[in-house]
ROROLUM-504123 format. One line per 5 residues: their letters; for each residue x, y, z of N, C-alpha, C, O, CB. Coordinates in pm, 1 decimal. Glycine has a CB too. Example, Ala and Ser with C-alpha at 12.3 -4.5 7.8 and 13.67 -1.06 7.14 Angstrom:
<nodes>
AS> 1319.0 -569.0 780.0 1230.0 -450.0 780.0 1320.0 -330.0 780.0 1423.6 -331.9 846.5 1130.8 -447.3 904.6  1285.0 -225.0 708.0 1367.0 -106.0 714.0 1290.0 3.0 787.0 1340.9 113.8 803.9 1408.4 -59.8 572.5
</nodes>
This chain:
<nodes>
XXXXX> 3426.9 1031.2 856.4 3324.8 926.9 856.6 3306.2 877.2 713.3 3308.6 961.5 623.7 3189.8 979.9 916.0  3280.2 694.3 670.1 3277.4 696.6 595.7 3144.6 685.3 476.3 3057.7 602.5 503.9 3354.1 648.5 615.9  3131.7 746.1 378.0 3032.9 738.6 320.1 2898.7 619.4 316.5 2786.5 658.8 284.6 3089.4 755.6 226.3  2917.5 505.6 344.2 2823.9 423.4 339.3 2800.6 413.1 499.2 2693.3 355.7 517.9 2860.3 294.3 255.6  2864.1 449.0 623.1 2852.5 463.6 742.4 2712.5 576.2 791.8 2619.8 556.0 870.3 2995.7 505.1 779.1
XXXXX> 2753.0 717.6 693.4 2652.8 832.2 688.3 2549.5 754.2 642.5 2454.6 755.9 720.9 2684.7 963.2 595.7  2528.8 672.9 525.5 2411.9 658.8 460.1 2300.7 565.5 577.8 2186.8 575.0 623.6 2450.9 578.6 304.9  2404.0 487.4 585.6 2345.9 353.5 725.9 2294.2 445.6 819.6 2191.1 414.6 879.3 2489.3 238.2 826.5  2359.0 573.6 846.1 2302.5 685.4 1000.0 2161.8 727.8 934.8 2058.9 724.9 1002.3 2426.8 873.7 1044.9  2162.7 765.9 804.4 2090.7 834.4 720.0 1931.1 728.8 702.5 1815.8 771.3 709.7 2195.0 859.2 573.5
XXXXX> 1969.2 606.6 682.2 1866.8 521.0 650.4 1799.0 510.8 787.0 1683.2 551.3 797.7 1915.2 383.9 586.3  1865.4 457.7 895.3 1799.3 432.1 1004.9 1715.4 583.8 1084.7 1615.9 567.6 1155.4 1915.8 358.5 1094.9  1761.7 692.8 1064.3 1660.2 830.7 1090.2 1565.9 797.9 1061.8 1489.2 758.3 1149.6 1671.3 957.8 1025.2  1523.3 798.8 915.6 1444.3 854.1 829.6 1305.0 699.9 882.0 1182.8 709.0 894.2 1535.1 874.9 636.5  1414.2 554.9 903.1 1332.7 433.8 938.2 1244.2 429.9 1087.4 1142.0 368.8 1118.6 1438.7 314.5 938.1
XXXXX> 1330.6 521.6 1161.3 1335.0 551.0 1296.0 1210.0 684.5 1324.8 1131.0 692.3 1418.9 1504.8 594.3 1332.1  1222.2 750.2 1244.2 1082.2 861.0 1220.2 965.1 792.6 1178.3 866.2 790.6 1251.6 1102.6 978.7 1097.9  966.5 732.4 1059.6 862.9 678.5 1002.5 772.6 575.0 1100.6 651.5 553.0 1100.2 918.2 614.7 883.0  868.4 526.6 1175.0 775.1 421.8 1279.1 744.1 499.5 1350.6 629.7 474.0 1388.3 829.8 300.3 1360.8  799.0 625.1 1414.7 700.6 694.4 1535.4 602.8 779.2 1427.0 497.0 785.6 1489.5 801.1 818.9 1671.7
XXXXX> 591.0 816.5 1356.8 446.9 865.5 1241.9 394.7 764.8 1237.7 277.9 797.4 1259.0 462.0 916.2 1079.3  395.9 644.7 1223.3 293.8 544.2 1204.9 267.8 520.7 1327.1 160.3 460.9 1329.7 324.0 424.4 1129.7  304.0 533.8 1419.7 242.7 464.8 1538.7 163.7 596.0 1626.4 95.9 569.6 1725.8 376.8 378.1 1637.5  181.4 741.7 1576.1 147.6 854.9 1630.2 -41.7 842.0 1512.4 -156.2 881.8 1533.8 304.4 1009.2 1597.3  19.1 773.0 1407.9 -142.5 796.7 1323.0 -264.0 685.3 1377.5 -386.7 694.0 1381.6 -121.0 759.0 1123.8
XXXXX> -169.1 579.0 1415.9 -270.9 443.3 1388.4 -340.3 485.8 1602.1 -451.1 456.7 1647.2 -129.1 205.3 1337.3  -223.3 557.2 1678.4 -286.7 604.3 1791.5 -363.7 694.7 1840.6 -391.7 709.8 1959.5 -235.0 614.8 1841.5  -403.7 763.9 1740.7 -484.8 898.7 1744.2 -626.4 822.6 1706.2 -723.9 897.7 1707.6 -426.0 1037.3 1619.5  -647.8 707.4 1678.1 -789.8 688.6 1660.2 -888.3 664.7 1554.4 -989.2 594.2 1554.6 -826.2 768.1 1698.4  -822.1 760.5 1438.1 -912.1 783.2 1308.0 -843.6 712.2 1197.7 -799.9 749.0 1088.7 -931.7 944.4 1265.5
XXXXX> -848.7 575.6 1272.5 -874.0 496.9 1116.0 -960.5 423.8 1081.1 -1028.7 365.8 1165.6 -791.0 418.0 1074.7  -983.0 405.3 936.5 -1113.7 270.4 868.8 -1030.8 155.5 841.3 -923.8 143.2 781.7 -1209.0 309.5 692.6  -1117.8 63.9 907.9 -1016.7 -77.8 901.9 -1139.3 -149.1 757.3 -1254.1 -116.0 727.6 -1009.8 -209.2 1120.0  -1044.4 -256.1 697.7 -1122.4 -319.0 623.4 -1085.0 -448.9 606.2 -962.5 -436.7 605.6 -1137.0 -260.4 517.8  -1111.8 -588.0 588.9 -1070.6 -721.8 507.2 -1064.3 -764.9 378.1 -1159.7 -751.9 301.3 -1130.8 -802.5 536.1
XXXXX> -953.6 -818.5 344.9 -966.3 -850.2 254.0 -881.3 -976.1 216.8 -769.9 -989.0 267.5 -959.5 -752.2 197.5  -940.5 -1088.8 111.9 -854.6 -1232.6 140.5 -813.7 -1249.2 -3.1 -881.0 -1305.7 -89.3 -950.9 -1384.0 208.5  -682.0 -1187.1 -20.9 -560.9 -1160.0 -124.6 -528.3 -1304.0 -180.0 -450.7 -1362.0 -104.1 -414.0 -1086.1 -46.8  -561.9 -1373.1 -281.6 -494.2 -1468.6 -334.8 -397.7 -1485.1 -365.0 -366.4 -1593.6 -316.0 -519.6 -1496.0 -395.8  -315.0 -1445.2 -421.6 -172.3 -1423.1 -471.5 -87.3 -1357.5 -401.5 -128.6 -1260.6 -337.7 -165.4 -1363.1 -581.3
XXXXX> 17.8 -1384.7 -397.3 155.4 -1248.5 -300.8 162.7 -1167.1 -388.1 172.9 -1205.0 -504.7 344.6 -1289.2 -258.2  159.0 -1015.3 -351.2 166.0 -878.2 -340.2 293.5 -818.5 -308.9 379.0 -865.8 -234.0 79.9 -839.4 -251.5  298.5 -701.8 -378.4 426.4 -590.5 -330.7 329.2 -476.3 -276.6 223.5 -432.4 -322.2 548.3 -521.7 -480.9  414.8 -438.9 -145.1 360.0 -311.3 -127.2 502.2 -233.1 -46.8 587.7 -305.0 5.1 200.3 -321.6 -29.8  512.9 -101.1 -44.4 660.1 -41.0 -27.1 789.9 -135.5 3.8 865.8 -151.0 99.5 653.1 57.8 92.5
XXXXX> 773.1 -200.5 -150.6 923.8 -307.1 -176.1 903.6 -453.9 -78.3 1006.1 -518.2 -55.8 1103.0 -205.3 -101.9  779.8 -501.1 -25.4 806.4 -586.0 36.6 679.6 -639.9 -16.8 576.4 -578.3 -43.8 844.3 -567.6 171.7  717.3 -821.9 -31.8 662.4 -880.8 -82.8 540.4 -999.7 15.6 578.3 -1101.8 72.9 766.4 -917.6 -161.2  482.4 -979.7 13.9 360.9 -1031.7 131.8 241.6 -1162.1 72.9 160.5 -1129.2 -13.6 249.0 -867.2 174.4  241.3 -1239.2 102.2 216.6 -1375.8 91.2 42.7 -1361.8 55.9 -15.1 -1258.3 88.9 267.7 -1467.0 244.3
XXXXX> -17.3 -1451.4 1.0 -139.6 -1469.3 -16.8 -206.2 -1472.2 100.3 -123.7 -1490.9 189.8 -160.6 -1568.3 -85.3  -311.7 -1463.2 141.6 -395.9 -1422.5 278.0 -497.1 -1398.9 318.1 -577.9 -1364.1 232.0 -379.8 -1351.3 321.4  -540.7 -1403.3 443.2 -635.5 -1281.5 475.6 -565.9 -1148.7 541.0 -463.0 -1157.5 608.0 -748.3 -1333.4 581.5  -624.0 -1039.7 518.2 -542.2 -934.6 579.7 -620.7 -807.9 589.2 -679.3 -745.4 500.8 -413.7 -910.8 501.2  -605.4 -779.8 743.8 -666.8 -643.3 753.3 -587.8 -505.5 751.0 -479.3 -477.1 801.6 -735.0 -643.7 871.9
XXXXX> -662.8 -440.4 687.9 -607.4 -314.3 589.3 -672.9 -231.4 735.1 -755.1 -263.3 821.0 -695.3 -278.0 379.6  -609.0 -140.5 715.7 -590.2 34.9 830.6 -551.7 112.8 764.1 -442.0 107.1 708.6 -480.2 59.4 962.5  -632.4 204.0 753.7 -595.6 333.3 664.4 -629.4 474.6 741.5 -733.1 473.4 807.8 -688.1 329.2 516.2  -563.0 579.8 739.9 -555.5 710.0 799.8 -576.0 774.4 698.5 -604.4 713.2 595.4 -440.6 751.8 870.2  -568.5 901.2 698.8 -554.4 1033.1 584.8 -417.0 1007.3 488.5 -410.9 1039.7 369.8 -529.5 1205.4 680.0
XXXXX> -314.5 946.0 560.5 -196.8 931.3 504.9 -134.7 831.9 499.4 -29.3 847.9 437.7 -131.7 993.0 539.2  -155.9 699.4 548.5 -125.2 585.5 582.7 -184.0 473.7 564.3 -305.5 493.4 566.7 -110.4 589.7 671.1  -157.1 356.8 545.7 -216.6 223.8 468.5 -125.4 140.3 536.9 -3.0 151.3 529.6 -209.0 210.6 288.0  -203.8 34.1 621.3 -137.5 -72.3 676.8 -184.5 -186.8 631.1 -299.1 -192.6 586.7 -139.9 -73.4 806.3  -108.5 -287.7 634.8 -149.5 -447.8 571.0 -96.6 -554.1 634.6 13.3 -605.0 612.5 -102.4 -476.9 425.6
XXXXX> -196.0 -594.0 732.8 -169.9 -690.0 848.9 -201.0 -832.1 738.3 -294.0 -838.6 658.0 -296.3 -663.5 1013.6  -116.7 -916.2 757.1 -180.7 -1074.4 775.7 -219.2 -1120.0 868.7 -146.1 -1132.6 967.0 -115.5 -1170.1 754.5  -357.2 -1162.7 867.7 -383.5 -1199.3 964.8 -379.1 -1389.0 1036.6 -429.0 -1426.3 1142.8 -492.8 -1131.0 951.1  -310.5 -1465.8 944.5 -271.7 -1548.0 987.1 -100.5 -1598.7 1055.0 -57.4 -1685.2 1131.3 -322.2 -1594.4 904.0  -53.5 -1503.0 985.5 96.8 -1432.4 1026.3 101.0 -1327.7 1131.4 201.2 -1318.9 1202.4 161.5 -1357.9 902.6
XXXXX> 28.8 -1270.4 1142.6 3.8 -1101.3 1203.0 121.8 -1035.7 1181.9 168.7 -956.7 1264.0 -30.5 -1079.2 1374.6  182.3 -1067.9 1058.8 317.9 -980.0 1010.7 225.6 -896.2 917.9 111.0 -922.7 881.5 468.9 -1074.5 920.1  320.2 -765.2 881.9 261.4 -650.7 788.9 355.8 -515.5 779.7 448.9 -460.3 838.3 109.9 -604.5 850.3  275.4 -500.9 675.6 382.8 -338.2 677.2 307.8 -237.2 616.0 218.1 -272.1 539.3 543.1 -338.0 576.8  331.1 -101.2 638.9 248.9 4.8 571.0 299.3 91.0 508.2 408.2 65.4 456.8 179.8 68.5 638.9
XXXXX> 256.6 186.8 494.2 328.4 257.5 326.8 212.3 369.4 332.6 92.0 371.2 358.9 320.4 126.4 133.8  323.0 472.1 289.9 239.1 660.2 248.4 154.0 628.7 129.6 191.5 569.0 28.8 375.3 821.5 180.4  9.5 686.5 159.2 -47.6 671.3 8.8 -159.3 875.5 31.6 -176.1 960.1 119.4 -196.6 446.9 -11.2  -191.2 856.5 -83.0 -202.9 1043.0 -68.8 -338.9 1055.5 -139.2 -371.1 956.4 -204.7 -58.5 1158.3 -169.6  -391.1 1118.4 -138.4 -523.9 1114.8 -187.0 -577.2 1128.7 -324.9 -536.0 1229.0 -383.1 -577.3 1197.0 -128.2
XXXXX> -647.7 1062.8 -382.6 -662.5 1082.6 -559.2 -821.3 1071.0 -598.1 -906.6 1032.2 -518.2 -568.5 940.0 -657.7  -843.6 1104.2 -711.4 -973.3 1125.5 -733.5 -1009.6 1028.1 -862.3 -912.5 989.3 -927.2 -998.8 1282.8 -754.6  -1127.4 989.5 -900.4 -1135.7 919.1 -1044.5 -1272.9 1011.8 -1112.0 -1308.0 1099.0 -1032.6 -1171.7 717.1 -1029.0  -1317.4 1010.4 -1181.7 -1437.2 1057.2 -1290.6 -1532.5 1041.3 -1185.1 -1587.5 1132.8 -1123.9 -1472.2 958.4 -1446.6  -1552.4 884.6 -1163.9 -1676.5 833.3 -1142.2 -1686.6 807.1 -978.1 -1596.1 818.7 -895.5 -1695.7 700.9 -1234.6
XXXXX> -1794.0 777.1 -961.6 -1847.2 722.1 -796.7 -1819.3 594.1 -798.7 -1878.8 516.1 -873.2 -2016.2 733.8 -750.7  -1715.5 554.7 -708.0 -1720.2 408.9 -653.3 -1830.2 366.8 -604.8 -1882.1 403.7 -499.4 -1635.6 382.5 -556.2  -1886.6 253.6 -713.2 -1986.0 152.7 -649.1 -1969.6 79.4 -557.8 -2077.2 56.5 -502.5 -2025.0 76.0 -714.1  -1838.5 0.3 -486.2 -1807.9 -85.2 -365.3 -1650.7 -14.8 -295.1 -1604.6 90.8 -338.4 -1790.9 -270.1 -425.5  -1612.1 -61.2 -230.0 -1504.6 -63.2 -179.0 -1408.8 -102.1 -217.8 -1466.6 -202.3 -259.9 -1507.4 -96.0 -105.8
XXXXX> -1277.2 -124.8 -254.8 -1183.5 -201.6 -391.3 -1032.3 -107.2 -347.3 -1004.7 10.4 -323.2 -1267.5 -152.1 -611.8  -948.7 -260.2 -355.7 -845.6 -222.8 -331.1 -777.5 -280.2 -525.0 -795.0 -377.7 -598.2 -789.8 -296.8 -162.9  -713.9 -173.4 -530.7 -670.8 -202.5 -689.4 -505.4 -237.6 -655.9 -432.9 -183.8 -572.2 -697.7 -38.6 -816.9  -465.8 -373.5 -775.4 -345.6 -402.0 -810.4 -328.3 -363.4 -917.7 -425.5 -375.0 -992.4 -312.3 -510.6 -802.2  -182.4 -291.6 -985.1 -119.1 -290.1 -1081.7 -39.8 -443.3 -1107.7 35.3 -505.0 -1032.1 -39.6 -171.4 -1065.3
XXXXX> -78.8 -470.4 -1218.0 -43.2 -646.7 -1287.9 61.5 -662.1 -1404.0 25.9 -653.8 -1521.5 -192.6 -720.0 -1369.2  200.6 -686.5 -1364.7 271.2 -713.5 -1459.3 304.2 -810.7 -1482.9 393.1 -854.8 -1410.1 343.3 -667.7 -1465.5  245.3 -914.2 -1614.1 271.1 -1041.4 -1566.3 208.4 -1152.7 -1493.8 107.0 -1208.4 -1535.7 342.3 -1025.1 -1515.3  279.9 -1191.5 -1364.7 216.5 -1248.5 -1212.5 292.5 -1166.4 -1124.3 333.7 -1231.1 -1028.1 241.5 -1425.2 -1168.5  334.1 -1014.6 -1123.6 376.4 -978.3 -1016.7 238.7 -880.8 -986.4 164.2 -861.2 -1082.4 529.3 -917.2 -1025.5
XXXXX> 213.1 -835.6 -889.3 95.7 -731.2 -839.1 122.4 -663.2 -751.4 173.8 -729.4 -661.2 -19.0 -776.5 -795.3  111.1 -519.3 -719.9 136.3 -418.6 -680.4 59.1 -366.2 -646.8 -10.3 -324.4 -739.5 184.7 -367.1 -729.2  8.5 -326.5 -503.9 -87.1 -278.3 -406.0 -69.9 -94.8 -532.0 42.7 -47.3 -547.1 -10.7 -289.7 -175.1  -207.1 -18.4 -607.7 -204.7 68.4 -604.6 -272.3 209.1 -544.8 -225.7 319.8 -517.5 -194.4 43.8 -671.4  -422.8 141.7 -537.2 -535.0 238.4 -508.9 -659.9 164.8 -397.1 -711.2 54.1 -381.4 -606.4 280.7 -671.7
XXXXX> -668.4 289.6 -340.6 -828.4 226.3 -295.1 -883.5 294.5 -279.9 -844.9 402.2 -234.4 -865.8 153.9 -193.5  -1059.5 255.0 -324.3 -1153.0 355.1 -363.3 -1232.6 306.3 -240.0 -1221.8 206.1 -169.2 -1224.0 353.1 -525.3  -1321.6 418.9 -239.2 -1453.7 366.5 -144.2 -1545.5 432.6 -202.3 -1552.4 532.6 -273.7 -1460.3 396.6 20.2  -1658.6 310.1 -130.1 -1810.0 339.4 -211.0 -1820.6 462.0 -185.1 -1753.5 529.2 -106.8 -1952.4 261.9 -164.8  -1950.6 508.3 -285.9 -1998.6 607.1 -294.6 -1929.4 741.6 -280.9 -1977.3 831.0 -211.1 -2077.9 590.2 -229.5
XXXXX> -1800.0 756.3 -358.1 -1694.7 865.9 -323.5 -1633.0 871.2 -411.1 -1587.8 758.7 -432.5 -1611.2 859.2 -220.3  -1581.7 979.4 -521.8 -1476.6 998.5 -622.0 -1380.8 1008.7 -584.1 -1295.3 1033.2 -669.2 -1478.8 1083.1 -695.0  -1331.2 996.6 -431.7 -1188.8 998.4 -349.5 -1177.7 899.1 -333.6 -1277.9 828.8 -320.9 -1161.7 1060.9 -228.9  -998.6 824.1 -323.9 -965.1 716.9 -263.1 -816.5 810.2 -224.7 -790.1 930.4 -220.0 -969.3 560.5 -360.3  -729.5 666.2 -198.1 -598.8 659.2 -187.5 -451.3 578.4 -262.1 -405.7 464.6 -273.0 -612.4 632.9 -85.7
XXXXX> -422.5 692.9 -294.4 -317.5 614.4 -416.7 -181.3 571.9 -324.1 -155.4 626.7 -216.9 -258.8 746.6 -572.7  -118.6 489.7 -370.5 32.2 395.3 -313.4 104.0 465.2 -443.0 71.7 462.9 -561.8 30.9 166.1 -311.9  206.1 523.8 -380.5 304.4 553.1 -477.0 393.0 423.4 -501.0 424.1 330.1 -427.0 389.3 676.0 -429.5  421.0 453.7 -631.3 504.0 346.5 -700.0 671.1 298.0 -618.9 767.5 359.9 -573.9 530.8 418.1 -863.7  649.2 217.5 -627.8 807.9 190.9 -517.9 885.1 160.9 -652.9 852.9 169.9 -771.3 816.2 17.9 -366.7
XXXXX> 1022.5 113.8 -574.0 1162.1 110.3 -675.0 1134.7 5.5 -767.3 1135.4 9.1 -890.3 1316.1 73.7 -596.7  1108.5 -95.8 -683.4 1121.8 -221.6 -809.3 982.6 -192.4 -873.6 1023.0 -144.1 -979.4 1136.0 -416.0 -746.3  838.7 -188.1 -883.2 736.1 -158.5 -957.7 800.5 -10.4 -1074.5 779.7 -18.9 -1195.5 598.8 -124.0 -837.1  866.5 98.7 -1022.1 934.2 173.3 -1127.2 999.2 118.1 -1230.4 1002.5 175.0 -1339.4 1016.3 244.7 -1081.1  1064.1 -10.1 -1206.6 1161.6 -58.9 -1263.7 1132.0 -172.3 -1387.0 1195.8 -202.6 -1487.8 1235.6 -105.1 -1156.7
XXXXX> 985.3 -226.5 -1320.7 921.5 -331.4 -1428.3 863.9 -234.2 -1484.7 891.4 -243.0 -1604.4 821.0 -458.8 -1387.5  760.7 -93.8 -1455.0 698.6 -12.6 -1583.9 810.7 15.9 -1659.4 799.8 0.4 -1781.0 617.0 129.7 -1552.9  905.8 50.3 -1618.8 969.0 121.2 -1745.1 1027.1 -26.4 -1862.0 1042.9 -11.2 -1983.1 1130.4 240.9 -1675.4  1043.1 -119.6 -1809.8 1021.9 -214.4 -1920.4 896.0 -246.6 -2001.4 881.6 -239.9 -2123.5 1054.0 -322.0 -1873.8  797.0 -287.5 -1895.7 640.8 -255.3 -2005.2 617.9 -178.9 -2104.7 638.7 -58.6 -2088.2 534.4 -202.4 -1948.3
XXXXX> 575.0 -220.8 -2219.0 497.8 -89.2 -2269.4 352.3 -87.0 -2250.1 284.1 -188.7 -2237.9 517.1 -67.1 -2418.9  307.3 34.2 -2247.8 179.0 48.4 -2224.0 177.6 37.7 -2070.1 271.3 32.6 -1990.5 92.7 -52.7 -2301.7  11.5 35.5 -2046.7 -16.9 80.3 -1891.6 -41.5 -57.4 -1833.7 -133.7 -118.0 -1888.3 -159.3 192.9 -1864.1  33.8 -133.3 -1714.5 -30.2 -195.8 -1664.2 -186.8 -229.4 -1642.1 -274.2 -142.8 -1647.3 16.4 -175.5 -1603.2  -223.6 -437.8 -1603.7 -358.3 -440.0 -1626.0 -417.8 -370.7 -1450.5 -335.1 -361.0 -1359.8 -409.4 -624.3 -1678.4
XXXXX> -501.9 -347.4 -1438.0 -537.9 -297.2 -1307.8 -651.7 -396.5 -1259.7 -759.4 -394.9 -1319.2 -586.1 -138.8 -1313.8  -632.1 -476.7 -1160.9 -725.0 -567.2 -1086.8 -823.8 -550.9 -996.6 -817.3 -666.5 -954.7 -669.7 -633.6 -1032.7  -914.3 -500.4 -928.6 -975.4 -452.0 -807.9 -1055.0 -562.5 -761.2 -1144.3 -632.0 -809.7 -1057.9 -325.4 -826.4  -982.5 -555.2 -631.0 -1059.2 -668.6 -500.4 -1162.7 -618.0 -459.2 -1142.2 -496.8 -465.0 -981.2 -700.1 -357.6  -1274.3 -637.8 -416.0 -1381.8 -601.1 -361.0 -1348.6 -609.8 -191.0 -1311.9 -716.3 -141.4 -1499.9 -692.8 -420.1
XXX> -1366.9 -479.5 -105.2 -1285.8 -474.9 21.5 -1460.8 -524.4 132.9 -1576.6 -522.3 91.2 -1184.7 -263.5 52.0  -1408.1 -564.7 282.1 -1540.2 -562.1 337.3 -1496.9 -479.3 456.0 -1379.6 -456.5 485.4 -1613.8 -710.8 369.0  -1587.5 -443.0 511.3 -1579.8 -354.0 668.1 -1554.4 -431.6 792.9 -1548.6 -373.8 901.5 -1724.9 -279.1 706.3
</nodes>
């Protein structure tokens, strides 16, 4: 068999799992949905998503991002993180290089917990050209 044949078997598993985990999380019940109306197009796990309105779904492990004038979307593993302080509102944070923006964090009120988006390939690829830390943007989210 040939090597890029395995990888193609290899990609579609791993694509082929991930949709039954997302569809086993978002069916069990326990998620917080939220809105939010994104001005600019966004990256979030390598895919680039248009200015909008869009409702966000989030699980313990999972982050979805519907458009809701498209009702196209896609979601992405994000894992749990902490900051110093108590979130005063709800806020979905972009990493800003430039005019590109990158879905990273979201906090919720009254909680030193949110959820972090791990860095995808191409956002790896513009930090390591940056110097210094990206600017960080936060949207104010609604229920």
């Amino acid at each position: 068999m040939k090597s890029s044949t395995l990888k193609n078997m290899i990609t579609l598993a791993v694509l082929a799992a991930t949709m039954l985990l997302t569809a086993s999380a978002f069916a069990q019940g326990d998620t917080t949905q939220y809105r939010a109306t994104i001005p600019f197009e966004f990256q979030v796990a390598g895919k680039m998503l248009p200015a909008g309105y869009y409702n966000i779904r989030l699980t313990d492990h999972f982050v979805q991002f519907q458009n809701l004038e498209t009702n196209k979307g896609v979601g992405v593993v994000a894992v749990r993180t902490e900051q110093k302080s108590t979130a005063v509102k709800d806020t979905l944070d972009f990493h800003v290089y430039g005019k590109q923006y990158f879905v990273s964090n979201l906090w919720f009120q009254g909680s030193q917990s949110g959820r972090a988006v791990l860095l995808s390939k191409a956002e790896q690829e513009i930090a390591r050209q940056v110097h210094g830390n990206p600017v960080v943007l936060a949207m104010k989210l609604k229920k």
